[in-house]
C-alpha positions in Angstrom: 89.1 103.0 97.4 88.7 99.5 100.0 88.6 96.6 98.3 88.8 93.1 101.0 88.9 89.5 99.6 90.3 85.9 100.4 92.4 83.6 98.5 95.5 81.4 99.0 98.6 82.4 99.2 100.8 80.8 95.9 104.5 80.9 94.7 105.8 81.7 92.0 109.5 80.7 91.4 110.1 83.2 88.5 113.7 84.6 88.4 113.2 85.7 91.9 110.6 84.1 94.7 107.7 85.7 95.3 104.0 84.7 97.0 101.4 86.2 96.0 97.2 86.4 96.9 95.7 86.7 93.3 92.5 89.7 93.0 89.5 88.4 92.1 88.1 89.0 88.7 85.3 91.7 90.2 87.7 93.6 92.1 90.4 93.6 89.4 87.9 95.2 87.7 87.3 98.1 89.6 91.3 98.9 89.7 91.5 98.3 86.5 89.2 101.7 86.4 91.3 103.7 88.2 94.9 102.4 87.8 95.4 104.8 85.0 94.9 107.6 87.7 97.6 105.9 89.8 99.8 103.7 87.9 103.6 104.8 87.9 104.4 102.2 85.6 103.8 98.6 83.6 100.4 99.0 84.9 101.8 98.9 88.9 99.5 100.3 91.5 100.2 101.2 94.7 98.3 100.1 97.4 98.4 99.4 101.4 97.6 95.8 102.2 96.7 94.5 105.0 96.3 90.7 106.1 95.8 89.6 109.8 97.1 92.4 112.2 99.5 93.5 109.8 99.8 96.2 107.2 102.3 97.1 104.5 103.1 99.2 101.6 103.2 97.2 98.0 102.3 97.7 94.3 99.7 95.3 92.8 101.3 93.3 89.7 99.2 93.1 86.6 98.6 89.7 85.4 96.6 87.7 83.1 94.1 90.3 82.8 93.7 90.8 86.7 96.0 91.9 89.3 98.3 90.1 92.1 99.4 91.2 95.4 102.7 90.7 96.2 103.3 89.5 99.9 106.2 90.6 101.4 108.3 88.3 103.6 108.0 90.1 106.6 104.6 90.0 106.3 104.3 86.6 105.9 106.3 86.0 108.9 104.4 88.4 111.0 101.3 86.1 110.1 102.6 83.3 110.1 101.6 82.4 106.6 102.2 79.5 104.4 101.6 78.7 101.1 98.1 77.5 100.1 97.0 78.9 103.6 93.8 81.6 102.8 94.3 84.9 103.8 91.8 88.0 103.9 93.0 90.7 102.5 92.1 94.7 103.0 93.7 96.8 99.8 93.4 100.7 100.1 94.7 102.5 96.7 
């Protein structure tokens, strides 16, 4: 499965920093679908993401009744990213 998108990039201070690009409701829905075929835990599903020229391994958090991708430093970096800037975003699972 290819899902693409675009949304901001947000942080969340939580016990540890991370940013995040949130899933939008329709495509949340379609992993939602299939994440019991791939899930290896609290509802985690691995996925490649790629945003810009860049690709990376990660597992898309479940939240609120969607799901969040986690977006690693380096990638951020690589991209140049800030917070608040919108990124397009290519997920394979």
């Amino acid at each position: 499965m290819e899902l693409h998108f675009s949304g901001p990039l947000w942080y969340w201070r939580g016990p540890a920093p991370f940013h995040f690009v949130t899933v939008p409701a329709d495509a949340s829905a379609e992993l939602a679908e299939i994440a019991p075929l791939v899930s290896y835990g609290w509802g985690m599903v691995p996925v490649r993401v790629r945003i810009g020229a860049t690709t990376t391994t990660t597992a898309l958090w479940p939240k609120d009744g969607g799901y969040i991708v986690p977006v690693k430093k380096a990638l951020q970096t690589a991209e140049g990213l800030e917070i608040d800037d919108v990124v397009t975003v290519t997920l394979e699972v």
